[in-house]
Every structure is written in structure tokens, then in C-alpha cells.
DOFI-149946 format. One line per field, with one value per residue (C-alpha): z, y, x; residue in three letters. Coordinates in nm, 4 decimals, always signed. Layout:
N
c3 <- (Z:...)
c2 <- (Y:...)
c1 <- (X:...)
aa <- (ALA:...)
//
This chain:
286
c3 <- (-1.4320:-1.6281:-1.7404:-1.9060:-1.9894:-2.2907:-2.1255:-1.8512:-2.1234:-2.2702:-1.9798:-1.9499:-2.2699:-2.2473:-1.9342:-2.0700:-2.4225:-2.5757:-2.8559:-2.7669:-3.1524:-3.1812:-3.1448:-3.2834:-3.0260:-2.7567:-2.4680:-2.6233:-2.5846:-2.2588:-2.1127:-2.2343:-2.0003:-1.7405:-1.6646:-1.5469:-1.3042:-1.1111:-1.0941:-0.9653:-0.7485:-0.5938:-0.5341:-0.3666:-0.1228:+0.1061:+0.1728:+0.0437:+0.1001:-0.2664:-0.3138:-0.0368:-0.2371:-0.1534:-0.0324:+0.1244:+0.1069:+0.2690:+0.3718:+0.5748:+0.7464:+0.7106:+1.0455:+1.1096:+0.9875:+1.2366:+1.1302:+1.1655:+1.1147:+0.8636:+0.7331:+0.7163:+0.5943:+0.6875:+0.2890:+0.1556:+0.0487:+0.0294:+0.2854:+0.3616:+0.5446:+0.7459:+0.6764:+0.3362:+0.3418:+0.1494:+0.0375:-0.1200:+0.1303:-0.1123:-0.0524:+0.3103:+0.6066:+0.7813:+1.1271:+1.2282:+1.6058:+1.7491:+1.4857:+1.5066:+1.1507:+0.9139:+0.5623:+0.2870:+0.1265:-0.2527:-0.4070:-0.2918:-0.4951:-0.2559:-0.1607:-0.1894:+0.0991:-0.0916:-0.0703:-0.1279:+0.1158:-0.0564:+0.0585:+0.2115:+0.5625:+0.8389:+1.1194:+1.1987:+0.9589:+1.1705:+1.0393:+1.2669:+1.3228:+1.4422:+1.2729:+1.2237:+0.8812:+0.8901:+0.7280:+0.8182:+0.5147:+0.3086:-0.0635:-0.0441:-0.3355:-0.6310:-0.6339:-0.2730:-0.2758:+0.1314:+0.3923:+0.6276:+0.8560:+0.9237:+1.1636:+1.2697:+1.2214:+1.4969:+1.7767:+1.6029:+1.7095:+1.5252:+1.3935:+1.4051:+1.1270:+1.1883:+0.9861:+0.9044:+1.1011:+1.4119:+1.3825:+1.3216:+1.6191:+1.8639:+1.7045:+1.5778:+1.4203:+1.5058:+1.4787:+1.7262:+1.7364:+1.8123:+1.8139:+1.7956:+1.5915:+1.7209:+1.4161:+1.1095:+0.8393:+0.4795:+0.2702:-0.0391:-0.2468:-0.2156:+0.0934:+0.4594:+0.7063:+1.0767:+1.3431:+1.4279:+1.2567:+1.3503:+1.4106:+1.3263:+1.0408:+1.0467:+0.8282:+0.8854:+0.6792:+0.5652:+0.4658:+0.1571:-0.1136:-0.4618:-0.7558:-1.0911:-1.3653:-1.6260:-1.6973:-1.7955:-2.1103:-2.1861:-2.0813:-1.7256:-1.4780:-1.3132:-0.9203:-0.7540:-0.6920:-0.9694:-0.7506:-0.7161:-1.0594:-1.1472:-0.8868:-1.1657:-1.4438:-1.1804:-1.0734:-1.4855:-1.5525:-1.3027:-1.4736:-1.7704:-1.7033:-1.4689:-1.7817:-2.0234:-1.8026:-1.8311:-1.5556:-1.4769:-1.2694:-0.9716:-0.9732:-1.0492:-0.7970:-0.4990:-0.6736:-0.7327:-0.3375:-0.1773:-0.3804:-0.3008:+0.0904:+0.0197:-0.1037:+0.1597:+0.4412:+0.2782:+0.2943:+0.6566:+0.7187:+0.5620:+0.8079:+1.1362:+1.2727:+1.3235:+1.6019:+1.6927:+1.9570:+1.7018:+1.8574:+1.5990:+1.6082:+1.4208:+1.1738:+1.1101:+0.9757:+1.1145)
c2 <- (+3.1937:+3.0246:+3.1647:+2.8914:+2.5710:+2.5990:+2.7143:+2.4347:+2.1915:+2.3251:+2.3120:+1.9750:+1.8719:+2.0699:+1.8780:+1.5429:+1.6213:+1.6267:+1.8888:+2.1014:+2.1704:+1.7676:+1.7399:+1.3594:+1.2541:+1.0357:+1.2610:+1.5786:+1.3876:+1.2168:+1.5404:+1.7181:+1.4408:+1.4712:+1.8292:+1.7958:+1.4760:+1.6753:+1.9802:+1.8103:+1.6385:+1.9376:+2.0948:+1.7850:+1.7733:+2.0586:+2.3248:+2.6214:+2.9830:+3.0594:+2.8074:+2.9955:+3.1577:+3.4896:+3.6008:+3.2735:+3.0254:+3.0860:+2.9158:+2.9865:+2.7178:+2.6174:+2.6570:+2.3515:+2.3402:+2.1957:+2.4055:+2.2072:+1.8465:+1.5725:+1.2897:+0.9649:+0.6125:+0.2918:+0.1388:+0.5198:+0.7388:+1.0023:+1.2961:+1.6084:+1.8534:+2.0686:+2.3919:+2.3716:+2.4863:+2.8185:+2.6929:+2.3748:+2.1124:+1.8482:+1.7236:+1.8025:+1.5530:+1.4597:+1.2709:+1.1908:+1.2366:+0.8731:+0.6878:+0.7035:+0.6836:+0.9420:+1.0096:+1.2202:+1.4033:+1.3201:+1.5526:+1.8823:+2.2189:+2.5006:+2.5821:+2.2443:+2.0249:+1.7149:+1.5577:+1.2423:+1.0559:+0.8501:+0.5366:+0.4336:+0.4574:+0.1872:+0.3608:+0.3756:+0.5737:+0.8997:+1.1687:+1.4720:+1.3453:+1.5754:+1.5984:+1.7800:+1.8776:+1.9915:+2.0557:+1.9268:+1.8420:+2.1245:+2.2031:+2.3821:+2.5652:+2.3876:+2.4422:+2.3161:+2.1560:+2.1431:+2.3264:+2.5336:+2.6537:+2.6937:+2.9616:+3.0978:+3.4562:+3.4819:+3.4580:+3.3702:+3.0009:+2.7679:+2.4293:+2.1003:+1.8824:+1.4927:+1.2468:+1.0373:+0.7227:+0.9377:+1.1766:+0.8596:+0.6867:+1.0088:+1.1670:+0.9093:+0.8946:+1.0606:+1.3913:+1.6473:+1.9843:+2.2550:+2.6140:+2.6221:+2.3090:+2.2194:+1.9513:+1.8724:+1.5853:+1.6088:+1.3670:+1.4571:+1.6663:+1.9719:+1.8737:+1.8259:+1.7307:+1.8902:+1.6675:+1.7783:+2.0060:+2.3870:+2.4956:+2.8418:+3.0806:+3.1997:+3.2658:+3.0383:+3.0797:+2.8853:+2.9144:+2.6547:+2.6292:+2.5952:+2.3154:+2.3899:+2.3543:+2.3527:+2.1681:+2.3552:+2.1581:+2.3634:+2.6585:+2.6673:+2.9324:+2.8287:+2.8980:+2.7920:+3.1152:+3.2129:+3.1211:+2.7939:+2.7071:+2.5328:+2.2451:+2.1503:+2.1315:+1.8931:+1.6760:+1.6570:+1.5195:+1.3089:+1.1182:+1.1688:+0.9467:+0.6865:+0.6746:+0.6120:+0.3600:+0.6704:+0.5940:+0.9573:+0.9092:+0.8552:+1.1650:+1.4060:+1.2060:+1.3609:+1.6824:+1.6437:+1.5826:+1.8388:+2.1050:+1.9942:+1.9793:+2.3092:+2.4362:+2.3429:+2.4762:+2.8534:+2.7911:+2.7059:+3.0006:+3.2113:+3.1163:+3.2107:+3.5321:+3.5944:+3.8754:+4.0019:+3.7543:+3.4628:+3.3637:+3.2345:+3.2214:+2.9342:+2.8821:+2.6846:+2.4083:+2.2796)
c1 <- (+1.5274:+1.2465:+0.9281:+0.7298:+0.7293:+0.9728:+1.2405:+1.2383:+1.2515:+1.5236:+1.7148:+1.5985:+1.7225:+2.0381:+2.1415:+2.0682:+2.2957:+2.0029:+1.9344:+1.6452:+1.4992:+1.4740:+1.0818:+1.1458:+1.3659:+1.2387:+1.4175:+1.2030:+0.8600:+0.9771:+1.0652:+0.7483:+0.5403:+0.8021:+0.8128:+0.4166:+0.4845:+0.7466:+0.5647:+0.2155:+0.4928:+0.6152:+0.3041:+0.1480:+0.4284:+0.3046:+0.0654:+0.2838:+0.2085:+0.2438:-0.0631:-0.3151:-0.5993:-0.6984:-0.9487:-1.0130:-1.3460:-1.6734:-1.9726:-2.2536:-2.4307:-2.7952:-3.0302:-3.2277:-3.6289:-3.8560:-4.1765:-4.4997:-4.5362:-4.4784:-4.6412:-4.4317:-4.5594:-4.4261:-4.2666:-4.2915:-4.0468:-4.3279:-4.3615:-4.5772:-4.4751:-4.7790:-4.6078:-4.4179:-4.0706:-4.0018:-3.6455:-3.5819:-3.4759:-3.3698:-3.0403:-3.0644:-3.1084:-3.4041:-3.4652:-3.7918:-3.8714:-3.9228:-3.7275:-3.3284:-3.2400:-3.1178:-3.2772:-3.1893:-3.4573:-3.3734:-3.6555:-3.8158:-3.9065:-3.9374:-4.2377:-4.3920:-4.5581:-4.4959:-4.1184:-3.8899:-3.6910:-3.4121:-3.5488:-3.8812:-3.9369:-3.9248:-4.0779:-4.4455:-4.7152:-4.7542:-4.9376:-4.8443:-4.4802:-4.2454:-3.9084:-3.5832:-3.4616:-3.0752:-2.7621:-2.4106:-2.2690:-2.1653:-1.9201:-1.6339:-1.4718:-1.4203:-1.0454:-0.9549:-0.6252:-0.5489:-0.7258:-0.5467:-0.8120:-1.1397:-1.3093:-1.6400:-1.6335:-1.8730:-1.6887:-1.3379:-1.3884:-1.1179:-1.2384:-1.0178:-1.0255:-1.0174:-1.0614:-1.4006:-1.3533:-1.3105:-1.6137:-1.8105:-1.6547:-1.6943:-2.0507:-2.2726:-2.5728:-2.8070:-2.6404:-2.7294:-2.7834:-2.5112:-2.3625:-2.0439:-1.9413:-1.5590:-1.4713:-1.5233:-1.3988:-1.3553:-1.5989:-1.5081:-1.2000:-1.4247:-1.6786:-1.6689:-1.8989:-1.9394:-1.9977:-2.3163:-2.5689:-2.6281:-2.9322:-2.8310:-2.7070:-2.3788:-2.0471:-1.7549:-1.4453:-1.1515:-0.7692:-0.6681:-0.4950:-0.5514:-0.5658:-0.3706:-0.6176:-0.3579:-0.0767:+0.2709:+0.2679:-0.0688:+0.0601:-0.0705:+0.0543:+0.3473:+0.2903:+0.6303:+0.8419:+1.0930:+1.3569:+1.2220:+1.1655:+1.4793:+1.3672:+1.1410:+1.3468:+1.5673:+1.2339:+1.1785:+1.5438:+1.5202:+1.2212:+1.3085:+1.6562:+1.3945:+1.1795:+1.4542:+1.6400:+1.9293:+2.2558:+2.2241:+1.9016:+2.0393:+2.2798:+1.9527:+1.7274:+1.9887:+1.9226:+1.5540:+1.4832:+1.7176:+1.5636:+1.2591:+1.3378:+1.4926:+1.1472:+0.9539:+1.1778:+1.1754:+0.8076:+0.8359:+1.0945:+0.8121:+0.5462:+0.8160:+0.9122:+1.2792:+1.3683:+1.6895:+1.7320:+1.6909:+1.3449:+1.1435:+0.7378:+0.5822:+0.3019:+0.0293:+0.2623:+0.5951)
aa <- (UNK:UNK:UNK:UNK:UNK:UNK:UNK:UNK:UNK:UNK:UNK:UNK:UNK:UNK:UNK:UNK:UNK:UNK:UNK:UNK:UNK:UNK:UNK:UNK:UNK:UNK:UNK:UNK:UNK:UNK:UNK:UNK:UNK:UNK:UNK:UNK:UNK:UNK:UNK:UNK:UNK:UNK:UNK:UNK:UNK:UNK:UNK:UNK:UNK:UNK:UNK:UNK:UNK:UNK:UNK:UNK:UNK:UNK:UNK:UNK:UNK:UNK:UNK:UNK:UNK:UNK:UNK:UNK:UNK:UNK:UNK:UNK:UNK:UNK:UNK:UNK:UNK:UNK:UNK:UNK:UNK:UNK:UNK:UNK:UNK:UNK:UNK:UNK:UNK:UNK:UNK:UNK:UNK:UNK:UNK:UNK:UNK:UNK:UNK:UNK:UNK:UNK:UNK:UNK:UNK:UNK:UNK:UNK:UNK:UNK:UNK:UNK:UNK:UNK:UNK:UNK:UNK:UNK:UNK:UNK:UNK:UNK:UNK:UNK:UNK:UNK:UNK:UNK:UNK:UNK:UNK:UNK:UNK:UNK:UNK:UNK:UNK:UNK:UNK:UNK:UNK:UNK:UNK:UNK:UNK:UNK:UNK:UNK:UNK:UNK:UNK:UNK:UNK:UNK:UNK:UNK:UNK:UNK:UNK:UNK:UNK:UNK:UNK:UNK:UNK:UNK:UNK:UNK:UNK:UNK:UNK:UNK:UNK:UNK:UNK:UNK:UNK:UNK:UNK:UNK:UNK:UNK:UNK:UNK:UNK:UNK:UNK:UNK:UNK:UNK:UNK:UNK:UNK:UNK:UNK:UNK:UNK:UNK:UNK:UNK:UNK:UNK:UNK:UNK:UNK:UNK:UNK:UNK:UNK:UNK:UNK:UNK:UNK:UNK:UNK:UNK:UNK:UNK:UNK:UNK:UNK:UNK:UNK:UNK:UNK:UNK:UNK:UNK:UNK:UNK:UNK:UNK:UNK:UNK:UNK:UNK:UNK:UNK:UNK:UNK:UNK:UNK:UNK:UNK:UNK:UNK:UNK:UNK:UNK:UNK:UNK:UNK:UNK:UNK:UNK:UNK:UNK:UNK:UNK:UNK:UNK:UNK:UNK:UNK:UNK:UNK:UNK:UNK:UNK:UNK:UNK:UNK:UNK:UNK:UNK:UNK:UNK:UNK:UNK:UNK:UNK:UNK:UNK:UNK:UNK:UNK)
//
């Protein structure tokens, strides 16, 4: 079975009548391009076991800072906190006891009273206002394809993703404090958001799987199991023919998607536990 990327273009090429030595031949550069799209394809079509990363991700969330005072003024973006915060805060979230809205603090050195909100602020000039400073946004690894899961290792508590419109809908702003959070949404390929800040330390880890940061054609890893490979070479002919207006499309599109549906069901198979009486356990995907 195939090893690397030259030997699923020669089977490429050696399926379409196509003489795998031609480099000038518009089936040799057509299938070079090819064999990428139908990999990427097959990859983005499920969360596969073969793509978890191990060990998996971990973050550990930020207690809240409410330390002292700060001084606010009405059309400033510029703060002072009574008690200057030992870490940098910048890029952190600040509500301001009295005034419902929710600033980001765009500049802060640790250590420092001084620090900038990201826009000025509308409330009333306060010198001793009291205030929350808080996390609930935080980066995940810089790899994250899918996640899987995500738990609090204190206490084993599972979060449930959802997606933005919902959190936003269910836990507006202003976010409130809490321990344990129960959801979370994903703001970004490699960033989520909790739906409420913690106003405590702790680890919480999560299950995903992994971007390729190579293409084939570069001589990236190939991740799909060796006995899995071939459904590659098929997705590849199959574009190659779509590209190339080639009859034969069709034939190796039928191929293309069983293997692919074929694929994904070994993956699910994986996931189960078969016992003698044919009882099967599922997974975290069905």
C-alpha cells in the first residue's frame, strides 16, 4: 500500500492511462494538485481517531482580580488601579461595578497602576470604583482541527460546546461569575469562550484533533491508516477526471464516496465495543 505521495500519483496516473514519468503532461500536474484536495477532503469529513493528538490540550483558567479600586473617567480610556496588578491584565475583560458594559483592557505591563481600556468610558468619573477584571475567553492549541471534549480535571466535570448565537442568547452580557462553567463556544479556529468567567484557578483539559501542516505534495506525513490510503488515490482520480472534463469521473466519484463512507464507519467501529453477545458500546461520535 502507499507510502508517500509518489506512489499515490502513480497509481493515479496508471489508472487514468496516463504514463507516470510524463512530468509535461497535463494529467501529471493535474494529479499533483489533486491528490491534496482529496486528502484535506477526507480529513475534513470527520473527527477520526487517527487525527486525536496525544497527550491532549490544556488550559488553566484565570481567577478574577477585584483587588482595590480603580479610577475611571467619563471620555477616557485611562485607568488606575489602587493596588496594581502583579500580572499583566491586558487583553483581559473588565466590568466596572455600577456600569453594565464590558471593556477590554488593550494595554497593561504588570505591575503597573496605570492601564488602557479599548475605548473611552461612558459611565460616571469615579475615583474609588469598584470593578471586576476576568477571563473567559481563552487560545487553544495552535493545531486544533475539531474538539472532542473538554473536562475539568477537578471534579471530572464535562463541558458542552454550543455554538455563539446561543451562549449570547442564554448568558448575556454582563458575564457572571462561576465555578464550574457547563458551556462553552468556539470564537475562533483555535479559541473559545466560556459562558461566564471563573473566578478561580484550575486545569481543564480537552480531546481534539489535529491540523496537517503539510501538504503530501511537500512531503507532509500522511495520517490516514495504510489501509486507508488507496481512498486517496480514488478521491485524486476522481478530480483529476472533474478537472479535465474526463467521462471517467463519474465511475471514480461512486468509488471516491464509498471509500470514504467506508473510512469513517471503521472509525466509528473503532470507538464501539463488541462483546460476545454482539452488544456494542458507543463513542463520543455516532
Amino acid at each position: 500500500m502507499f507510502d508517500n505521495f509518489g506512489e499515490i500519483r502513480t497509481d493515479v496516473l496508471d489508472r487514468a492511462g496516463k504514463d507516470p514519468t510524463a512530468t509535461t503532461d497535463d494529467y501529471y500536474a493535474t494529479a499533483q494538485r489533486q491528490i491534496d484536495r482529496a486528502y484535506n477532503e477526507i480529513l475534513n469529513a470527520h473527527p477520526y481517531l487517527f487525527l486525536r493528538v496525544a497527550p491532549p490540550g490544556v488550559f488553566r483558567t484565570t481567577d478574577d482580580l477585584t483587588t482595590g479600586t480603580v479610577l475611571v473617567t467619563n471620555g477616557s480610556a485611562a485607568i488606575t488601579f489602587s493596588s496594581a496588578p502583579a500580572a499583566s491584565v491586558a487583553n483581559r475583560e473588565i466590568v466596572i461595578t455600577g456600569w453594565n458594559e464590558v471593556y477590554r483592557i488593550s494595554a497593561h505591563v504588570a505591575g503597573a497602576a496605570g492601564a488602557t481600556l479599548d475605548s473611552e468610558f461612558n459611565g460616571t468619573t469615579n475615583a474609588t470604583a469598584r470593578y471586576v477584571v476576568f477571563q473567559r475567553e481563552y487560545a487553544l492549541d495552535a493545531q486544533l482541527r475539531h474538539i472532542v471534549s473538554m473536562t475539568i480535571s477537578d471534579g471530572g466535570v464535562s463541558l458542552d460546546q454550543r455554538d455563539e448565537a446561543w451562549l449570547r442568547r442564554m448568558y448575556p452580557d454582563p458575564p457572571s461569575a462561576l465555578w464550574p462553567p457547563e458551556y462553552f463556544t468556539r470564537i475562533g479556529e483555535q479559541r473559545i469562550r466560556l459562558q461566564g468567567y471563573p473566578n478561580v484557578s484550575r486545569r481543564i483539559e480537552y480531546a481534539y484533533t489535529q491540523l496537517t501542516e503539510t501538504d503530501l505534495v511537500d512531503n507532509g506525513t500522511i495520517l490516514i491508516p495504510r489501509g486507508f490510503r488507496h481512498v486517496i488515490a480514488d478521491g485524486a482520480l476522481y478530480w483529476t477526471y472533474v478537472v479535465l472534463n474526463d467521462d471517467r469521473a463519474d465511475a471514480a466519484g461512486i468509488l471516491y464516496a464509498a471509500g470514504k463512507e467506508t473510512l469513517i464507519a471503521d472509525d466509528l467501529r473503532k470507538r464501539m465495543m463488541l462483546g460476545r453477545n454482539g452488544t456494542r458500546q458507543s463513542g463520543d461520535y455516532k
